[in-house]
C-alpha positions, 0 to 999 in steps of 0.5 A: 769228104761228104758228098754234097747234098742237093737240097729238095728247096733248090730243084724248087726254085731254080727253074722259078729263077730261070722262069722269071729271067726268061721274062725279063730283057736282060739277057743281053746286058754285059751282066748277063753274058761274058765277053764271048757272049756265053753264059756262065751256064755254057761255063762248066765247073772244075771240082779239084782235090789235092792233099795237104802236104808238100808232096802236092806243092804244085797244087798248092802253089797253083791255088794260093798263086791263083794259077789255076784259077787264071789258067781257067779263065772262061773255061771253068770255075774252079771249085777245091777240096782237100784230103787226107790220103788218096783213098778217101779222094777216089770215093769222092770221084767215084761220087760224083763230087770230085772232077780231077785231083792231085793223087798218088799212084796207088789210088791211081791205080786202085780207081782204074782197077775197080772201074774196069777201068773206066772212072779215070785216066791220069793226065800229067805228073806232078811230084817225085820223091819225098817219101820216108819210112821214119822210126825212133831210136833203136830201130836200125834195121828190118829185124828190129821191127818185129812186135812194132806199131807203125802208121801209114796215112791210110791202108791201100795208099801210096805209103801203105803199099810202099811200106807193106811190099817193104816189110814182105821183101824183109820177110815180115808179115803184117795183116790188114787188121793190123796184126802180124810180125808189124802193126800197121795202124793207118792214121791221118798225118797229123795224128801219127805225128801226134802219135809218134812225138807221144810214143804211141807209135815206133814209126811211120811210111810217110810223105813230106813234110810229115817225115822231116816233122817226125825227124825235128819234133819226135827225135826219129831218124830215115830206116828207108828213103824210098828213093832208094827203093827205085832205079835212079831214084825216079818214082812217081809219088803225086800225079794228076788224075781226071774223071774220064766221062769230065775229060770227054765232055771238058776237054779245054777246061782240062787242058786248061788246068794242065796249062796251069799245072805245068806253070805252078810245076815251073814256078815250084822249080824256077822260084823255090822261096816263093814256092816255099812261101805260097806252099806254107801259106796253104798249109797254115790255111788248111791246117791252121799251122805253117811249118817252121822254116827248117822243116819246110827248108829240109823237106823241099830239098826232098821233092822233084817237080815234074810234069811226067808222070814217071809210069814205069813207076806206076806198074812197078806200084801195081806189082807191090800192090797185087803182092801184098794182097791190095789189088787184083791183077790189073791191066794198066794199058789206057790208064794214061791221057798224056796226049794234051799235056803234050801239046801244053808241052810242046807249044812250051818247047818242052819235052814229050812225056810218054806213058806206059 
């Protein structure tokens, strides 16, 4: 994602508008103020990012409903953006062009780390599950993936971490320019399923519904479901994170978007067809192409919606991470703000979360 431009003929023209506003009478009118008399100035704006894929359904959920427009009601204007892998959502944030978004662990953690862990602080869970190591016929087993081309959505993500601590724990190297015993080639999703149906690749470490995709259309079958990685199979694969300076400045507009959260989390659990139905109707506008009914039907069924963020999780991440070379040791105290969400959750009856 680009970083907006502002345009010179702007900073021109918009104190001439302010100028000529402040002669006129109209500051008073309906038109001019909202119904607690605030401008839409004293509104601040909520720029929030979130991924294409079903990992992130409550972000999609909450869009196409409109949640979180409704939930930030007089408290900001909510502005979307959408990428890719988590990656290129940080450089966004460490831009200034991006307030909040919808992320997995490892960016999560790779943002706080280059900060010193200042830039951001994670405020809610969202998803847990969904992730898979697919590979075509032939591969059974860790051993037969010596000399193979695999794909992650992009190199110190989530799944690239996941698959690249796999393939240590297995005795298999792979470098970060794509040598060693395995080649990893990060690629957005679409592109490594285009690959893997082609041929052009033997697998890849991904997120729902691109696993169950290159299951149904490219033949490929599970070698690792992540679950299986973790105690209980609890991890945490998107969570909800805020740019620190934008929580200390906003903070209702924040617990505003968490109040939305936790209703598009419910409306995920309580109604899965109308979920499924607002979550393919995002992707089919993002990506010009919904899912068919048993990719979406199998790849739900591999997701659980929660608002804890699962942070024993997030270490064990920032583990595997330093293992194979793509962190630096990392204190993780204070990369956590869940005292906000806890009280949406209680004024909710719900339950406490608790951070690390």
């Amino acid at each position: 994602m680009s970083t907006p431009r502002r345009r010179w003929w702007l900073v021109l023209l918009v104190p001439l508008l302010l100028a000529f506003a402040a002669c006129g009478d109209d500051d008073d009118s309906p038109e001019a103020a909202g119904d607690n008399g605030s401008t839409s100035a004293d509104v601040p704006t909520l720029r929030l990012g979130y991924f294409p894929n079903l990992t992130h359904a409550p972000a999609l959920v909450g869009v196409d409903q409109g949640i979180f427009e409704n939930a930030l009601e007089e408290k900001a204007t909510l502005e979307t953006s959408t990428f890719n892998a988590g990656p290129e959502a940080v450089e966004a944030l460490f831009a200034d062009a991006l307030d909040a978004s919808f992320i997995g662990p490892n960016p999560a953690i790779n943002a706080y780390a280059q900060s010193d862990g200042a830039a951001i602080r994670i405020v809610s869970g969202s998803t847990s599950g969904g992730a898979y190591f697919v590979v075509r016929d032939g591969i059974d087993a860790a051993d037969d993936l010596q000399g193979t081309t695999v794909a992650t959505p992009q190199l110190g993500n989530t799944q690239d971490v996941a698959l690249r601590s796999w393939l240590k724990d297995e005795g298999l190297d792979a470098d970060e320019a794509g040598g060693g015993d395995v080649s990893i080639q990060p690629q957005a999703n679409g592109d490594a399923l285009a690959a893997f149906v082609a041929g052009d690749i033997d697998g890849a470490w991904v997120p729902e519904p691109w696993a169950t995709r290159m299951i149904q259309e490219g033949g490929g079958h599970v070698l690792v479901d992540e679950a299986d990685l973790w105690p209980e199979g609890e991890y945490v694969t998107t969570h909800l994170i805020v740019r620190t300076e934008y929580l200390e400045e906003n903070p209702e507009a924040v617990k505003a978007l968490l109040e939305g959260t936790v209703d598009a989390i419910d409306a995920a659990n309580d109604d899965p067809e109308a979920a499924k139905a607002s979550s393919n109707a995002q992707l089919d506008e993002l990506t010009d192409k919904p899912l068919d009914d048993a990719v979406l039907d199998a790849a739900w069924e591999n997701l659980t919606f929660t608002a804890d963020p699962i942070a024993s999780s997030l270490e064990q991440g920032a583990a595997d991470a330093e293992a194979v070379g793509l962190l630096d040791p990392v204190e993780l105290d204070g990369i956590y703000s869940l005292d906000l969400l806890n009280e949406v959750l209680e004024d909710r009856g719900a339950t406490a979360v608790a951070a690390l």
